[in-house]
C-alpha positions in Angstrom: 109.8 60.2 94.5 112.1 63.3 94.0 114.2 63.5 91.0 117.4 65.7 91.7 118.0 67.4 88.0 121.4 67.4 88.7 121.4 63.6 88.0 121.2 61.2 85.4 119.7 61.1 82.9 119.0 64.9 83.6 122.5 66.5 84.3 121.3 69.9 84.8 124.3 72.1 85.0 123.7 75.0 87.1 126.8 76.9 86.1 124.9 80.3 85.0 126.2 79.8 81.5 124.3 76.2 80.2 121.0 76.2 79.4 119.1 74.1 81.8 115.5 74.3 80.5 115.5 71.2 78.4 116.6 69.1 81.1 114.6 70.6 84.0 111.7 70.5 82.1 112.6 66.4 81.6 112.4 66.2 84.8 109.0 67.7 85.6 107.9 65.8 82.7 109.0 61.9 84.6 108.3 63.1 88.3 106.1 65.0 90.1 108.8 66.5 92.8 112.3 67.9 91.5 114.9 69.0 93.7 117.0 71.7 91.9 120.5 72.0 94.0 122.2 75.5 95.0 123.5 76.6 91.8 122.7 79.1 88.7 120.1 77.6 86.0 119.9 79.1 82.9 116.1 79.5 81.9 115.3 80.2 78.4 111.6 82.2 78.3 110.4 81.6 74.9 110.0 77.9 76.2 110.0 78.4 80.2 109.5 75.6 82.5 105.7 74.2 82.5 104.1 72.5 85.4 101.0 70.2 85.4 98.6 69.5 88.1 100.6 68.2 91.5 104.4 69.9 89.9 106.9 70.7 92.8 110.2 72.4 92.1 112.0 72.8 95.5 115.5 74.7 95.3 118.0 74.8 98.7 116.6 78.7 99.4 115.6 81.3 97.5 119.3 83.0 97.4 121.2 79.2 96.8 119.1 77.9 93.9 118.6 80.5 91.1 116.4 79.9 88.3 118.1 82.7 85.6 116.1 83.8 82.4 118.4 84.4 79.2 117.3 87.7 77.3 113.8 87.3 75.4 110.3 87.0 76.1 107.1 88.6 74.7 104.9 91.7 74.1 101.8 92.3 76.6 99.9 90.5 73.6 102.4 87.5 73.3 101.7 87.3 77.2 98.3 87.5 77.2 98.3 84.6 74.9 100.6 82.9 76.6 103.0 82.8 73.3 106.1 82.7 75.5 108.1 85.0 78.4 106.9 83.1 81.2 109.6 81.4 83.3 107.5 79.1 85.1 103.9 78.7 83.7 101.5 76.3 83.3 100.6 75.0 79.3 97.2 76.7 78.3 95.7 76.8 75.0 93.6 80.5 74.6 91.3 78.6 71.6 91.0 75.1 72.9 89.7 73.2 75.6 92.1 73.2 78.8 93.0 70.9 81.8 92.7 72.3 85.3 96.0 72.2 87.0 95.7 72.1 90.8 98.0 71.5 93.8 101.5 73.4 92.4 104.3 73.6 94.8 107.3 76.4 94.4 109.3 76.5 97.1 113.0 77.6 98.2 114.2 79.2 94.8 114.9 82.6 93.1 113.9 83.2 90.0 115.7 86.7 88.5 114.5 87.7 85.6 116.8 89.4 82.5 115.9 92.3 80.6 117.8 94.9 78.4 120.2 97.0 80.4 119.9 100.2 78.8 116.4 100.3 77.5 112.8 99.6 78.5 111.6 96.8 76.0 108.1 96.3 75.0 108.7 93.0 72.6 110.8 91.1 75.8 109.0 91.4 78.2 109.3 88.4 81.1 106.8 86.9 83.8 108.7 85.4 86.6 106.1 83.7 88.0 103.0 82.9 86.1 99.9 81.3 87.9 97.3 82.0 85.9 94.9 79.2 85.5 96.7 77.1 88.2 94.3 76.9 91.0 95.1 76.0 94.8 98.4 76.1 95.0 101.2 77.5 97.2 104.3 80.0 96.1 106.8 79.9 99.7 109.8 81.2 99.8 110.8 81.9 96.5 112.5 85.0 95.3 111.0 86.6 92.2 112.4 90.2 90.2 114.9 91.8 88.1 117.1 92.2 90.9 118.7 89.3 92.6 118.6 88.1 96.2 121.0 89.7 98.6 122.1 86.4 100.0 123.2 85.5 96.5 126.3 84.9 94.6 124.7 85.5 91.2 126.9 88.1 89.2 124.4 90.4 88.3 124.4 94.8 89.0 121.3 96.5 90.1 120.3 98.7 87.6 117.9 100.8 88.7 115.3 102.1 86.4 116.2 99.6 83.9 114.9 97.0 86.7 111.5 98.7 86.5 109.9 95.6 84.0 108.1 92.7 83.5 106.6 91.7 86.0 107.1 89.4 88.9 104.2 87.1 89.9 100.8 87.2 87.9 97.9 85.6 89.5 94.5 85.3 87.3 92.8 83.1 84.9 91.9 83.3 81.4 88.8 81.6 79.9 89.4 80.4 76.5 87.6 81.6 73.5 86.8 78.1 71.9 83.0 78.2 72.9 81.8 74.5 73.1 78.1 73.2 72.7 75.1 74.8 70.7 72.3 77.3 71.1 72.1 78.4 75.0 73.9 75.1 76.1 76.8 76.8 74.3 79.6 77.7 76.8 83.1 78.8 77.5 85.8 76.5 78.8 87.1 77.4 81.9 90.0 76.5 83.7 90.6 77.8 87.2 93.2 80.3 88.4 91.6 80.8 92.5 92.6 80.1 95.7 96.2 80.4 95.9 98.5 81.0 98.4 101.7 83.4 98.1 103.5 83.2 101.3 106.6 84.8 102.8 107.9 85.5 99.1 110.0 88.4 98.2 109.4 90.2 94.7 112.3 93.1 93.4 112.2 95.1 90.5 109.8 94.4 88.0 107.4 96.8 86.6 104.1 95.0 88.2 106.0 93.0 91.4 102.6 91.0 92.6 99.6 91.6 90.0 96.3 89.8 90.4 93.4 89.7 87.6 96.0 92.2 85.5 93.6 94.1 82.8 96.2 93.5 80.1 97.1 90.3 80.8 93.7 88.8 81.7 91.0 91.4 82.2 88.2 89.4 82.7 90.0 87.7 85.6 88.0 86.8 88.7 91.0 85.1 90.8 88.9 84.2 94.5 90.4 83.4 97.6 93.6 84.5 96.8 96.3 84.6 99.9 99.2 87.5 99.7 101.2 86.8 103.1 103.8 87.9 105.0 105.8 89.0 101.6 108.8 91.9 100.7 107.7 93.6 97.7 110.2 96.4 96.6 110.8 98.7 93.7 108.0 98.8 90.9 105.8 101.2 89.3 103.0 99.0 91.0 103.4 97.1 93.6 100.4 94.6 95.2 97.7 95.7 92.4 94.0 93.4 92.0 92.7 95.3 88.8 89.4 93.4 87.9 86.2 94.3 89.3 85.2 90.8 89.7 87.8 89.1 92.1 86.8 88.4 95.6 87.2 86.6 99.2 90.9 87.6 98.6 93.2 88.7 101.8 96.5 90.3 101.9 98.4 90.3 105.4 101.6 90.8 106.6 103.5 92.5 103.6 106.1 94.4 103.8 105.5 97.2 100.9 107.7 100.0 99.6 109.8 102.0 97.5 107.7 102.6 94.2 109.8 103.4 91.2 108.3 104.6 88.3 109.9 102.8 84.9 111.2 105.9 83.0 109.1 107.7 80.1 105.6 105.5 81.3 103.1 108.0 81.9 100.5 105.0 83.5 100.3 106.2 86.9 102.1 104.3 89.9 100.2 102.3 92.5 101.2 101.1 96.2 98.2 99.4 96.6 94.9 99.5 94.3 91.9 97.3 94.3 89.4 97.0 91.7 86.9 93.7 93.4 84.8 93.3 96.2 84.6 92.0 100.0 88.6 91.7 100.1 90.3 92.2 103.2 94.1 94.0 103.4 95.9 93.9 107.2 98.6 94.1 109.2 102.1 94.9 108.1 104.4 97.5 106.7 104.1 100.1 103.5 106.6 102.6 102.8 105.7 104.5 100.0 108.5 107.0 100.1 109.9 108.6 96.5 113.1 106.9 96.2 114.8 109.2 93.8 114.6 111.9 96.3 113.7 114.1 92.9 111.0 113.2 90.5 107.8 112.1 91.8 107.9 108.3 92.1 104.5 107.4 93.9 100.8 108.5 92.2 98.5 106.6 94.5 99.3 105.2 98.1 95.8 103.8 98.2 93.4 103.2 95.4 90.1 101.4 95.5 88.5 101.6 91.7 85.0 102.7 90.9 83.6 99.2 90.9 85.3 98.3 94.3 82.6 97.9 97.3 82.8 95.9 100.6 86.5 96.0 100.9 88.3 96.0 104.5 91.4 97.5 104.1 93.6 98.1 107.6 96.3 99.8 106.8 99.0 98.7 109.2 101.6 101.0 110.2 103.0 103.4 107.2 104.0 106.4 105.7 104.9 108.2 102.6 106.9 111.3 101.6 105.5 111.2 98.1 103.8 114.6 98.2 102.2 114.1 95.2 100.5 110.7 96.0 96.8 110.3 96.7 94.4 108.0 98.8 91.1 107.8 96.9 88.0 105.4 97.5 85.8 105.8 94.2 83.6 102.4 95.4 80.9 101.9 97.8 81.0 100.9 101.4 84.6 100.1 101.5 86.2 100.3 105.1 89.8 102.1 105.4 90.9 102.2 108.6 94.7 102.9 110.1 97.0 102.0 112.9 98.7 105.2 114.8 102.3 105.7 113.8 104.8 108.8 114.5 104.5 111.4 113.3 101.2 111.6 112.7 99.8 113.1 109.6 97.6 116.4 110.3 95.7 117.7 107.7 96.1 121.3 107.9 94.9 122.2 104.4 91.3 120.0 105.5 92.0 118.1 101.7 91.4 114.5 103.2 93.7 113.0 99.6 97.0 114.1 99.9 99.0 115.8 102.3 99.7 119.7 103.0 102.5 120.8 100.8 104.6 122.0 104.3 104.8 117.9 105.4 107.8 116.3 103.7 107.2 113.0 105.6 103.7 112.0 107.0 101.9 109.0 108.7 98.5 108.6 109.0 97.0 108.1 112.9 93.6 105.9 113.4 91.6 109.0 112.7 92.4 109.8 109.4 89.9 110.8 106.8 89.5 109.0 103.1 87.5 110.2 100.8 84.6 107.6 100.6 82.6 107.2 97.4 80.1 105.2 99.3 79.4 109.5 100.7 79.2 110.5 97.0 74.9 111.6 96.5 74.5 112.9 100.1 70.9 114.7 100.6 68.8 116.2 103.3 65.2 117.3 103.2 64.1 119.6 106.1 62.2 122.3 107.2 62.5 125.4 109.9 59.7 125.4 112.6 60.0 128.8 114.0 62.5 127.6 116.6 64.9 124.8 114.7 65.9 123.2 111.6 64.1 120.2 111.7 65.9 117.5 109.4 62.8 115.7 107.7 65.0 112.8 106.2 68.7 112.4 104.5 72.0 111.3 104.6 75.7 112.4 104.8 74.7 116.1 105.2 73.5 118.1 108.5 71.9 122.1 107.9 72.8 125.4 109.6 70.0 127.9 109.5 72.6 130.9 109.5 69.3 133.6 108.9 66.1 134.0 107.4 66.0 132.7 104.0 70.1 131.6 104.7 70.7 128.1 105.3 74.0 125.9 105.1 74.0 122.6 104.1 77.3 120.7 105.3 78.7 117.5 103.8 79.8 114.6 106.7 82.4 113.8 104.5 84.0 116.7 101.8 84.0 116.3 98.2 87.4 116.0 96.4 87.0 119.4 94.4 84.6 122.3 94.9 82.7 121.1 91.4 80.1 119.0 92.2 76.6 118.8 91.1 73.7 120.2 93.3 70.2 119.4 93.2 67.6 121.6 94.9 63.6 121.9 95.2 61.5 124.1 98.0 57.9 125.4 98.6 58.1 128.6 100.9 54.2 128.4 101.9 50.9 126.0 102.2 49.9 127.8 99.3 52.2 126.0 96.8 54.5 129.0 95.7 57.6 127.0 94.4 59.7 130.4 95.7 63.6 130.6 94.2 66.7 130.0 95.2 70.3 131.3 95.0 73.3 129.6 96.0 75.8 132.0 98.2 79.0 129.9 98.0 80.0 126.2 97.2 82.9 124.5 98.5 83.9 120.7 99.3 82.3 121.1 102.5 79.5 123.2 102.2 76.9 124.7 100.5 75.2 128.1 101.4 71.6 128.9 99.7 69.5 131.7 100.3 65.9 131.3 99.8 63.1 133.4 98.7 59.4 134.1 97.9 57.9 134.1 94.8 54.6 135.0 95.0 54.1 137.4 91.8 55.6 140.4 93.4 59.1 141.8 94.1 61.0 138.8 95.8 61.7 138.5 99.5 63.7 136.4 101.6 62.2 134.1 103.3 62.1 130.3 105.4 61.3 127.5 102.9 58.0 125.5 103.9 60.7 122.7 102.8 64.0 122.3 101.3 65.7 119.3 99.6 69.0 119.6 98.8 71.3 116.7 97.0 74.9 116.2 95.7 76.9 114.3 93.8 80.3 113.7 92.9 81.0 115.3 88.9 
């Protein structure tokens, strides 16, 4: 049955001025569906609204029914401990043992969060929507940020910078530290957080807008089969951000993502996208990552895939950027980055395959586009000359020039960030055994020169190596 909180005995008010929590939460409490009418509800976060497995909270649409924190909430510890700042949440115990709660429905409703106006707060800090430890449910429709829906009638002034915080939906789970049983039968409770689904949602203004397996607010996270889809994600200093190394199975398609804004005096660096798991999968879309302020540097990193990434398919979808400062990095192994051609298309002119030539004030990548790949970070190549050729006698992600005698350049398939990376070289120059030396001509991110010698006790002369190994890797 669905309780309308509107009624008796409930009698939400919904003017923007009463707070509501008590008796929505009353409601929640005696029926598993509520129906919250077009209206304003005010939402006090040190208390929040707490669901339990098979909660629904359906509003009239996202921009009619508008779920409206008071001032208040909680430090990144209080939050982490889930000691308050949450809007809607599930109740979790970080020292006990813990119920799973499954099967959460949020649908048609804004929730807009309220943080000081002229100052960036580190003890208030709000969550708009909180779904960590609530497995396999679905988020649809439902507005979520500091800034309120456009289709609204809330009184309430964009702010700008002073938007930038808290953070807008948190997806994770945190395994309690009450350790149960004895010896090495002894375990920790754990109590979901995987395979949600966060469709067609729009997050504005918060300082994380979507944030799965957050590192502050539970860094052990491993949140699988997470759906991001066909969402409107605008204004943060991060925008769709999976920080754990341990999440995976998770897709992201359709979202619409743009306009970082970096919350003022933080110098954490700002993140279109960034993924820190494994065998996730990113397509389709659209990403804007242009620098809103049309002054400072607003965006850090269009693209970045963390050391312990590997196996991730990222298609970018059509995009572009005219953050000059931003970078694309892949630090993991074997990720995939492809993109989708788009006008104009970005051309490299400077050959630095991170961020763009200083001269291009508004860039879009084409399908050929080159990302550094860390999965291209220890190439090596052994080989030897034959009289005629080089003859490559075993390597990868490196190809040699024999340029003259005792001269030989080694090229990288894919360059190096910088020009300081580490080199690793061994050679015989005859049958005999002489070990011969080595100098290195030049170094840069796409090449190494060496020239080769005898060293057979006399003077030294340059000459072919019997065989060469040469390997790099990324300082």
């Amino acid at each position: 049955m669905t309780v309308n909180v509107k009624d008796a005995p409930y009698s939400a008010a919904g003017d923007g001025v009463t707070d509501d929590t008590a008796a929505i939460q009353a409601a929640l409490d005696n029926s598993y569906r509520i129906f919250i009418p077009a209206g304003v509800s005010r939402i006090d976060p040190a208390v929040g609204l707490v669901v339990r497995t098979g909660s629904q909270i359906v509003g009239e649409g996202r921009g009619a029914t508008i779920l409206r924190a008071f001032e208040g909430g909680g430090s990144i510890t209080d939050l982490a401990a889930y000691s308050g700042g949450s809007i809607i949440c599930r109740a979790f115990n970080p020292m006990g043992e813990n119920d799973y709660v499954t099967d959460v429905v949020l649908r048609d409703f804004g929730v807009v969060l309220t943080h000081p106006s002229n100052s960036i707060t580190t003890t208030d800090i709000q969550i708009g929507v909180d779904l960590r430890n609530i497995t396999r449910s679905i988020v649809e429709r439902v507005h979520v940020g500091n800034i309120k829906p456009h289709d609204s009638a809330l009184d309430k002034p964009l702010r700008q910078q002073y938007d930038i915080q808290g953070y807008g939906i948190v997806i994770g789970n945190v395994s309690s530290g009450l350790e149960l049983g004895e010896g090495e039968e002894k375990v920790t409770p754990y109590a979901g957080g995987e395979v949600n689904t966060i469709r067609n949602c729009a997050v504005w203004g918060a300082y994380k807008l979507i944030t799965q397996d957050d590192g502050d607010l539970c860094p052990s996270s491993a949140a699988h089969g997470t759906t991001v889809d066909t969402c409107d994600l605008q204004g943060g200093h991060h925008i769709l951000v999976q920080e754990s190394p341990y999440a995976t199975g998770n897709s992201w398609r359709g979202n619409t993502l743009q306009a970082v804004v970096k919350q003022p005096n933080n110098a954490n660096p700002s993140f279109l996208i960034r993924v820190g798991g494994y065998n996730n999968h990113m397509a389709d879309g659209y990403i804007e990552g242009q620098d809103v302020t049309g002054e400072v540097p607003q965006l850090d990193y269009f693209l970045y895939l963390g050391n312990s990434s590997h196996n991730n398919r990222i298609a970018l979808p059509y995009f572009s950027y005219s953050s000059l400062a931003a970078q694309m990095v892949d630090d993991g192994q074997r990720n995939i980055v492809t993109g989708f051609l788009a006008e104009p298309q970005f051309t490299d002119t400077d050959n630095d395959p991170l961020t763009p030539p200083v001269e291009t004030s508004k860039a879009s990548f084409g399908p050929a586009f080159t990302l550094y790949d860390g999965a291209h970070a220890e190439p090596w190549v052994k080989f030897h000359w034959n009289g005629a050729d080089v003859v490559i006698d075993g390597g990868q992600g490196a190809s040699v020039v024999r340029v003259g005698v005792g001269d030989y350049l080694v090229n990288w398939d894919k360059p190096f960030r910088t020009n300081d990376y580490a080199l690793s070289v061994s050679l015989n120059t005859n049958p005999s055994g002489h070990p011969g030396s080595i100098t290195l001509g030049s170094q840069t991110a796409s090449n190494a020169r060496f020239y080769t010698y005898i060293d057979a006790g006399g003077p030294l002369a340059q000459a072919d190596p019997q065989f060469m190994y040469v390997s790099a890797k990324n300082g």
